[in-house]
Chimera marker file (.cmm) of the C-alpha trace (Angstrom):
<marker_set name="trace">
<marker id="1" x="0.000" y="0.000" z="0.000" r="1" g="1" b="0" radius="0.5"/>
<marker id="2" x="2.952" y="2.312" z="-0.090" r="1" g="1" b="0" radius="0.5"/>
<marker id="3" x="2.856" y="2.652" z="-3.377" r="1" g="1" b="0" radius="0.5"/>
<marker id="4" x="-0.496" y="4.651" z="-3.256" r="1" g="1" b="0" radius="0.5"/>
<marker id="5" x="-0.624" y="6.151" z="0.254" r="1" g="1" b="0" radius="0.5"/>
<marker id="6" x="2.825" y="7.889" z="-1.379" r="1" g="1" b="0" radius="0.5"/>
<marker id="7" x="-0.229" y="9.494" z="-3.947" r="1" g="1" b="0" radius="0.5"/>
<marker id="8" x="-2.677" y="10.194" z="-1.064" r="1" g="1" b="0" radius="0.5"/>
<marker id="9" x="-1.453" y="9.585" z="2.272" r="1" g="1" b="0" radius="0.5"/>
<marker id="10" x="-4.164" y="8.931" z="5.409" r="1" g="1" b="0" radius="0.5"/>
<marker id="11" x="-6.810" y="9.552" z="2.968" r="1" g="1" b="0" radius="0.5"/>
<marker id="12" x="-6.731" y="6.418" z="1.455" r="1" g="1" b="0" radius="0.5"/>
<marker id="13" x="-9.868" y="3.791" z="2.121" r="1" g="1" b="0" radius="0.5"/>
<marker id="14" x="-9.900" y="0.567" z="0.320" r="1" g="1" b="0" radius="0.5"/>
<marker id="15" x="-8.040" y="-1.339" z="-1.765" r="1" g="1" b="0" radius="0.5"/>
<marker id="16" x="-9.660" y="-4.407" z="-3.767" r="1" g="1" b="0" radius="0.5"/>
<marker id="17" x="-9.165" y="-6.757" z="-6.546" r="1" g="1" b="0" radius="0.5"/>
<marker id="18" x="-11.730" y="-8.679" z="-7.172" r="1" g="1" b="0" radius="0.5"/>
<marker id="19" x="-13.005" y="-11.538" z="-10.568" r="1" g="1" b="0" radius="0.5"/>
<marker id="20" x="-16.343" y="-13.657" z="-11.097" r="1" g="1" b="0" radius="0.5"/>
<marker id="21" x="-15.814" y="-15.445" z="-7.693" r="1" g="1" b="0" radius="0.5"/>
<marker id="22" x="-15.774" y="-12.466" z="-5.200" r="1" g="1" b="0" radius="0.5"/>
<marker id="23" x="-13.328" y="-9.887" z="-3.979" r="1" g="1" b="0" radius="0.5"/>
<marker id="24" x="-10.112" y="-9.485" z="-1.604" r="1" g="1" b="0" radius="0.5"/>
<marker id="25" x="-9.743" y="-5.931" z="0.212" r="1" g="1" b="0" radius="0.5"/>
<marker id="26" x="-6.310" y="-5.964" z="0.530" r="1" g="1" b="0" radius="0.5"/>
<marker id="27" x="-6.568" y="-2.898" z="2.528" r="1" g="1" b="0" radius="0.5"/>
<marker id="28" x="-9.561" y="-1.249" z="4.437" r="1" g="1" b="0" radius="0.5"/>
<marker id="29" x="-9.022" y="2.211" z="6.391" r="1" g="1" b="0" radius="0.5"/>
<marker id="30" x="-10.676" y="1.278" z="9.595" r="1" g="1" b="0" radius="0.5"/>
<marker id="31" x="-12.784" y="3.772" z="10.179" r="1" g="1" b="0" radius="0.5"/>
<marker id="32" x="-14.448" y="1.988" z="6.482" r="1" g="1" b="0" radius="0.5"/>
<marker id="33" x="-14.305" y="-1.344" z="7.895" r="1" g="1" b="0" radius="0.5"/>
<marker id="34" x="-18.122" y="-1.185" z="9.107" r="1" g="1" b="0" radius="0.5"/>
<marker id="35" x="-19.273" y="-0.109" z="5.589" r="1" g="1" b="0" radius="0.5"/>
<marker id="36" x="-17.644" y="-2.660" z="3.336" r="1" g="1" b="0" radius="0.5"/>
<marker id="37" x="-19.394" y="-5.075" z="5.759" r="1" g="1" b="0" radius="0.5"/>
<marker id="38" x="-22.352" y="-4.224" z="5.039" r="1" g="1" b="0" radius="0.5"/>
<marker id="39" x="-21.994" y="-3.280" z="1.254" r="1" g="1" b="0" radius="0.5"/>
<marker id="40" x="-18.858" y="-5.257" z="-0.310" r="1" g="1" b="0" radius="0.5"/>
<marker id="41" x="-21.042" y="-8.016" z="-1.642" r="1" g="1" b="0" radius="0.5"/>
<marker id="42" x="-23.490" y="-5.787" z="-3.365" r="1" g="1" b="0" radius="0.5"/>
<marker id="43" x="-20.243" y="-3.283" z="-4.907" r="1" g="1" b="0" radius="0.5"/>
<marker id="44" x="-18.737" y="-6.536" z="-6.406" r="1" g="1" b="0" radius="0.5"/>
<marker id="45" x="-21.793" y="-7.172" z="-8.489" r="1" g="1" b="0" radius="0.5"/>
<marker id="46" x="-22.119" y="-3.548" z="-9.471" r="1" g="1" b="0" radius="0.5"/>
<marker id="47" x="-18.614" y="-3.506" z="-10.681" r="1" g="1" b="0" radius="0.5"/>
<marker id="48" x="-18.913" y="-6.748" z="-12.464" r="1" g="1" b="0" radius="0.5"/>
<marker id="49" x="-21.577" y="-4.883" z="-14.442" r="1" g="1" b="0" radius="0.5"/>
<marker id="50" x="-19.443" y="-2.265" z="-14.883" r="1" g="1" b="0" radius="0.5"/>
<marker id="51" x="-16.769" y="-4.282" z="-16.572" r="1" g="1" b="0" radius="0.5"/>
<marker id="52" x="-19.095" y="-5.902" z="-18.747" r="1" g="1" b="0" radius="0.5"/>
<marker id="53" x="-20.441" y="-2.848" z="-19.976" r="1" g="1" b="0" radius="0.5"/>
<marker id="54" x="-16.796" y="-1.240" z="-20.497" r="1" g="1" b="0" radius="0.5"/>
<marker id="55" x="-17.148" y="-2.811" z="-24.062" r="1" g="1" b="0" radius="0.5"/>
<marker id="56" x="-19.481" y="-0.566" z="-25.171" r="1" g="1" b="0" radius="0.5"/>
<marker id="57" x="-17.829" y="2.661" z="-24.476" r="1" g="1" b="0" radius="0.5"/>
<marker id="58" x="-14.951" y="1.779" z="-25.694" r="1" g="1" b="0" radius="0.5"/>
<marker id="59" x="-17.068" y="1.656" z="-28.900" r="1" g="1" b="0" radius="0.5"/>
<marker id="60" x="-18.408" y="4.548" z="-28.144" r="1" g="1" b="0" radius="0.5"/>
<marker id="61" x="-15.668" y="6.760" z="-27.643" r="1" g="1" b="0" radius="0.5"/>
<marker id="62" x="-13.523" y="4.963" z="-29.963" r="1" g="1" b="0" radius="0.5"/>
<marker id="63" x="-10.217" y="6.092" z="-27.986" r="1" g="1" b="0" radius="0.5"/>
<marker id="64" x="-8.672" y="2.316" z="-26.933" r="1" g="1" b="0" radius="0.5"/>
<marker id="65" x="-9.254" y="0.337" z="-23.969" r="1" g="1" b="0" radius="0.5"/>
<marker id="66" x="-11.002" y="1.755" z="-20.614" r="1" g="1" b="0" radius="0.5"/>
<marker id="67" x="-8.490" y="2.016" z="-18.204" r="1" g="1" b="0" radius="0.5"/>
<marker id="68" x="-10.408" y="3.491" z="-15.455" r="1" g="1" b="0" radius="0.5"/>
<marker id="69" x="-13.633" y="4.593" z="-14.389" r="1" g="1" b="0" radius="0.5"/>
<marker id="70" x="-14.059" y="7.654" z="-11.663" r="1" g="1" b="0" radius="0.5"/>
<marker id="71" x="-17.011" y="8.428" z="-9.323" r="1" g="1" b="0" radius="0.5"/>
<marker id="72" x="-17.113" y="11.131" z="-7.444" r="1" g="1" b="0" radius="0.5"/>
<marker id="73" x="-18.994" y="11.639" z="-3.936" r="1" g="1" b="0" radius="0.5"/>
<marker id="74" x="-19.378" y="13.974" z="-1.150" r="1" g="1" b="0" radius="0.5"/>
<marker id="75" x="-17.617" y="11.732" z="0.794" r="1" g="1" b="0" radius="0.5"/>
<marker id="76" x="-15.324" y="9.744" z="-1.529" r="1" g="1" b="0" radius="0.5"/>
<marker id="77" x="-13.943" y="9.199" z="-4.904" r="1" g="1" b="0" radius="0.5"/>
<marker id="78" x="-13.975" y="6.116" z="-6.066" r="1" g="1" b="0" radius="0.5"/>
<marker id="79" x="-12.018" y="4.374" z="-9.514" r="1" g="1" b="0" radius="0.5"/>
<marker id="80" x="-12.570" y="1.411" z="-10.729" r="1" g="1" b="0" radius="0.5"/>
<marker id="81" x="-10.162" y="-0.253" z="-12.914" r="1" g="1" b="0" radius="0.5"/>
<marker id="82" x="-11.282" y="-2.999" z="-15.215" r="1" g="1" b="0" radius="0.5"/>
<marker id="83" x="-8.702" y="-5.202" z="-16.766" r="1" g="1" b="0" radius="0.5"/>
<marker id="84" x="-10.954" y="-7.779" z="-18.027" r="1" g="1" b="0" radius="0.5"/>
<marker id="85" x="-14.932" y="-8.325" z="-17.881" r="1" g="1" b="0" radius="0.5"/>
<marker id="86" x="-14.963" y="-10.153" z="-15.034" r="1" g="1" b="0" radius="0.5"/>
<marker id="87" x="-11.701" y="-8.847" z="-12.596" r="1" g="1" b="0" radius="0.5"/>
<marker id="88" x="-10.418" y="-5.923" z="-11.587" r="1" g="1" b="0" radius="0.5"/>
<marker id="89" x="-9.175" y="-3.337" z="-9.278" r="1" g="1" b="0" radius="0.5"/>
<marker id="90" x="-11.483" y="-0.225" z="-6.990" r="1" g="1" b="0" radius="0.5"/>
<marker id="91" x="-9.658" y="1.979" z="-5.103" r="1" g="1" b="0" radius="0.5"/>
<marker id="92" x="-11.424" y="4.913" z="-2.976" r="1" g="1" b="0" radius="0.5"/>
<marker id="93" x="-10.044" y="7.538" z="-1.354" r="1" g="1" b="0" radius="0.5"/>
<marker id="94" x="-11.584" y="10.654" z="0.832" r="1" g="1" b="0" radius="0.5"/>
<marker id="95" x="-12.961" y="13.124" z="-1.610" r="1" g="1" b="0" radius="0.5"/>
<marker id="96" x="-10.752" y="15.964" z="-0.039" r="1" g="1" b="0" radius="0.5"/>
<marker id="97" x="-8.010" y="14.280" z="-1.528" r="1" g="1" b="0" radius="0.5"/>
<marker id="98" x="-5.721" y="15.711" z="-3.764" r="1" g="1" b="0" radius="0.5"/>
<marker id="99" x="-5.249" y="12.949" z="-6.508" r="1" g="1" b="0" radius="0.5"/>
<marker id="100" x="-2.413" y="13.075" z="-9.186" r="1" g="1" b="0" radius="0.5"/>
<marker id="101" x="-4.345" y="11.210" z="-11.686" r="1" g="1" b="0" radius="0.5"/>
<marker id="102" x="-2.348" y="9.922" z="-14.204" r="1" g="1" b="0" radius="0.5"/>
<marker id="103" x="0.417" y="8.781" z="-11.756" r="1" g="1" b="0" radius="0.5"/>
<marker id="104" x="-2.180" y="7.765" z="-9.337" r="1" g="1" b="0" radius="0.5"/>
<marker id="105" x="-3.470" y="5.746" z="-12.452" r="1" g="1" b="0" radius="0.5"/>
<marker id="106" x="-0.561" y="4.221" z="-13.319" r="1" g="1" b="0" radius="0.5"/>
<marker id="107" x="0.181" y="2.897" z="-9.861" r="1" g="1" b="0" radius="0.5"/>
<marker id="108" x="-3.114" y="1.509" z="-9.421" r="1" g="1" b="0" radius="0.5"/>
<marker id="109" x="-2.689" y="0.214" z="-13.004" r="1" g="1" b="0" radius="0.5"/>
<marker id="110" x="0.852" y="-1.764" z="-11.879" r="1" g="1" b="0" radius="0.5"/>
<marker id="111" x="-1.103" y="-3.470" z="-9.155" r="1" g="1" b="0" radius="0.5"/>
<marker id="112" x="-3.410" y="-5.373" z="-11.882" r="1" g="1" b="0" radius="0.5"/>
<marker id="113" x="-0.018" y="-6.943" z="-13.832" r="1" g="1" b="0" radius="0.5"/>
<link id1="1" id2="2" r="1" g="1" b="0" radius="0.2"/>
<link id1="2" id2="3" r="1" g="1" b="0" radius="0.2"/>
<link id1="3" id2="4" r="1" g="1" b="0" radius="0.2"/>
<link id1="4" id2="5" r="1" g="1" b="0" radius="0.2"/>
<link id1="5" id2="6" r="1" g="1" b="0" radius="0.2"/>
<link id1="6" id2="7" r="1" g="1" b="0" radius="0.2"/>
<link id1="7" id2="8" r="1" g="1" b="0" radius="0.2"/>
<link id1="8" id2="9" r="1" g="1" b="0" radius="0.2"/>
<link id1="9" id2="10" r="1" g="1" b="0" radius="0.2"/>
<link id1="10" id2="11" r="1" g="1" b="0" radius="0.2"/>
<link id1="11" id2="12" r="1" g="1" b="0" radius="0.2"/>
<link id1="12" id2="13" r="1" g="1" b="0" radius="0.2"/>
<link id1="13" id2="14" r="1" g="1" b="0" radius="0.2"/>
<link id1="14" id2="15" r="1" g="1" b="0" radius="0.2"/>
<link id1="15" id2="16" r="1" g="1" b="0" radius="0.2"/>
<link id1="16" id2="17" r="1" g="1" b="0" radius="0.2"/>
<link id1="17" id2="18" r="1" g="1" b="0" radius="0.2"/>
<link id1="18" id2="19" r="1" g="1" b="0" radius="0.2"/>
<link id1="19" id2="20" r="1" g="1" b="0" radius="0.2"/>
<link id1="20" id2="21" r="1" g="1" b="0" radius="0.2"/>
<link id1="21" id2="22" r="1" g="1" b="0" radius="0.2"/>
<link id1="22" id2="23" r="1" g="1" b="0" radius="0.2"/>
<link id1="23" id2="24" r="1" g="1" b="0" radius="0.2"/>
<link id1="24" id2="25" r="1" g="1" b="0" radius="0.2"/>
<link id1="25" id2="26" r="1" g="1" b="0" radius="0.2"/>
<link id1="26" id2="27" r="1" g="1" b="0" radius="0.2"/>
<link id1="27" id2="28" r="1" g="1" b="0" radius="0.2"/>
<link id1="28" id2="29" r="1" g="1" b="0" radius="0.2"/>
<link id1="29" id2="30" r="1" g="1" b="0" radius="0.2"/>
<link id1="30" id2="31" r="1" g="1" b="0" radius="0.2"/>
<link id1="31" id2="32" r="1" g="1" b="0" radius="0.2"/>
<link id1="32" id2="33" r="1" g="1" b="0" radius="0.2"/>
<link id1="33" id2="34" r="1" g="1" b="0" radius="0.2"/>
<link id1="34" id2="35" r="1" g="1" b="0" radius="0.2"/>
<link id1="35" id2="36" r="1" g="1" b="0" radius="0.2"/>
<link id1="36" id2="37" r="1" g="1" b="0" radius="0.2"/>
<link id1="37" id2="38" r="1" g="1" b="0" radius="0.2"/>
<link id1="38" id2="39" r="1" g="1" b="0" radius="0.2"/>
<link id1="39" id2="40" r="1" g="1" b="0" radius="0.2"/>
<link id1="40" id2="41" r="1" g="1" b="0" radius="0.2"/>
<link id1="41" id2="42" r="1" g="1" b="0" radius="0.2"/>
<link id1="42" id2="43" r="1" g="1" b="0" radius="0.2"/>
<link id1="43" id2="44" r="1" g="1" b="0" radius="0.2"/>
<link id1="44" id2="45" r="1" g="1" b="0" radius="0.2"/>
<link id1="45" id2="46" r="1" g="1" b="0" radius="0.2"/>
<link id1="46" id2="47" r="1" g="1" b="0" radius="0.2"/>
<link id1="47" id2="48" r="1" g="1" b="0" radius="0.2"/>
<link id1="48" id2="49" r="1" g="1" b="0" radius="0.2"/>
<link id1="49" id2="50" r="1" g="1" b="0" radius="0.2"/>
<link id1="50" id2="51" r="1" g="1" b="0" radius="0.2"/>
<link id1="51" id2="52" r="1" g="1" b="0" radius="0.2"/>
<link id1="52" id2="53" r="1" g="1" b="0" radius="0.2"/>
<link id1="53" id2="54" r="1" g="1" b="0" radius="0.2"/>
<link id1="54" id2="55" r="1" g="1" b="0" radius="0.2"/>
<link id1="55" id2="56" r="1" g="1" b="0" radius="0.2"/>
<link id1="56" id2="57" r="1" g="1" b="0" radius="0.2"/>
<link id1="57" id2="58" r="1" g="1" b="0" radius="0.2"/>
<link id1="58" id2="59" r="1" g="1" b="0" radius="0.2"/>
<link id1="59" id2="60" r="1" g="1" b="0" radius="0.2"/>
<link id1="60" id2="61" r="1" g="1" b="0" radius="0.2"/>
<link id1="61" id2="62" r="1" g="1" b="0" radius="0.2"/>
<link id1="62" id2="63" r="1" g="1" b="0" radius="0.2"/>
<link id1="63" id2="64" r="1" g="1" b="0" radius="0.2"/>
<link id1="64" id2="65" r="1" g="1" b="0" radius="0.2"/>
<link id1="65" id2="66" r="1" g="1" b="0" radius="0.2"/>
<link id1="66" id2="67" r="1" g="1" b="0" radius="0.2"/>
<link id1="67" id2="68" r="1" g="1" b="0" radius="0.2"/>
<link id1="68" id2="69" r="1" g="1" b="0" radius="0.2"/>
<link id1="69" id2="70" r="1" g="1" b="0" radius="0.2"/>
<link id1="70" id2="71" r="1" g="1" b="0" radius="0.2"/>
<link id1="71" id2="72" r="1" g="1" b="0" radius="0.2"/>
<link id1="72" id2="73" r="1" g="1" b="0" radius="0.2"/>
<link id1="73" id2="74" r="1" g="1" b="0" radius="0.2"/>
<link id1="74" id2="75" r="1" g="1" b="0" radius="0.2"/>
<link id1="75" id2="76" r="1" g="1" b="0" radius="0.2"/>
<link id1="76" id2="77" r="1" g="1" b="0" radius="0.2"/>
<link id1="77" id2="78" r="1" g="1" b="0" radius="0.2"/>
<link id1="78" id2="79" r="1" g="1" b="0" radius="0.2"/>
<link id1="79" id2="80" r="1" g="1" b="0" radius="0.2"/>
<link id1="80" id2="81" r="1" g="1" b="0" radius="0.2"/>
<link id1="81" id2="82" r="1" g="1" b="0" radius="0.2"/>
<link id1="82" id2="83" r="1" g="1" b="0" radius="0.2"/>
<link id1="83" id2="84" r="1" g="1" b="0" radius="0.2"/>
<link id1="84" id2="85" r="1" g="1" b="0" radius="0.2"/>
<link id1="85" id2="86" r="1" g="1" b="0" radius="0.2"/>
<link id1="86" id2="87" r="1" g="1" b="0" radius="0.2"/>
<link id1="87" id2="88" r="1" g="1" b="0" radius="0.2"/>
<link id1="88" id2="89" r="1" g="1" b="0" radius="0.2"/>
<link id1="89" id2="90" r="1" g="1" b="0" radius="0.2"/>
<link id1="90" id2="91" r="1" g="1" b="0" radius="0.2"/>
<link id1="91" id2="92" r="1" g="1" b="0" radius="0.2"/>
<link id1="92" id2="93" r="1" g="1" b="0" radius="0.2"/>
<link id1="93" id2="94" r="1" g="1" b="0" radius="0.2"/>
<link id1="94" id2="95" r="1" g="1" b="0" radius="0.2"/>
<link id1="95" id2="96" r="1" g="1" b="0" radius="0.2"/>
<link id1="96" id2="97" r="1" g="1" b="0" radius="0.2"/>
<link id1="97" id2="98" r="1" g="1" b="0" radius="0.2"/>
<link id1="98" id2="99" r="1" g="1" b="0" radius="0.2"/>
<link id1="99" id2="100" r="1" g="1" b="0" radius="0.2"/>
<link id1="100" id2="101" r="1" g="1" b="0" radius="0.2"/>
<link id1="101" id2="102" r="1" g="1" b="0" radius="0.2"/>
<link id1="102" id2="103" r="1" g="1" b="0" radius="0.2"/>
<link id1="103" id2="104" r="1" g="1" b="0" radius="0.2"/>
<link id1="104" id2="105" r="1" g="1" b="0" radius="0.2"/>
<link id1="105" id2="106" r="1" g="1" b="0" radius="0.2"/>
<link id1="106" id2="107" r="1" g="1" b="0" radius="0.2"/>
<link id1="107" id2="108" r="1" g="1" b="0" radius="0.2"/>
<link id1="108" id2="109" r="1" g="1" b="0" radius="0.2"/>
<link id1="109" id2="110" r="1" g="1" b="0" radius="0.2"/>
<link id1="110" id2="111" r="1" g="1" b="0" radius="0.2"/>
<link id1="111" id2="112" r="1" g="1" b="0" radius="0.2"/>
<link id1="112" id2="113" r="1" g="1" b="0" radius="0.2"/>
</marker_set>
């Protein structure tokens, strides 16, 4: 996790991979914990449908592959990166934080190879 807490220190939250079967949190901010518990089964679906439906803007936009997807809350931003239909990566940090997106990309990115 040093990697990205070097992009956006104590306000990092989670940290997940996840594929078809389910998902691993390699880290959870504590203060999180209690959420994910309640939620983490029903966010792995929604980004499974996510990653299914990266095809089609990828047609849409005609611009390559979808690297990343962003959402942005009062609370938190959250990316999702899809490296195939069924697996990826979702990161969310604090939405205070000050995110240096491409390099915060790429890093996130690394973690999926």
């Amino acid at each position: 996790m040093a990697d990205l807490r070097q992009h956006v220190d104590d306000d990092l939250r989670v940290v997940a991979e996840y594929d078809a079967d389910g998902y691993d949190a390699f880290y959870v901010r504590r203060d999180v914990t209690p959420r994910l518990t309640q939620v983490g089964d029903e966010l792995h679906d929604d980004l499974l449908l996510q990653g299914v439906g990266s095809e089609r803007l990828e047609d849409l936009f005609e611009a390559g592959p979808l690297h990343c997807s962003m959402h942005r809350f009062d609370d938190l931003t959250a990316f999702h990166f899809v490296a195939a239909a069924f697996s990826g990566l979702f990161v969310s940090v604090d939405a205070g934080a000050d995110v240096p997106l491409s390099s915060f990309a790429e890093t996130c990115e690394s973690r999926l190879s």
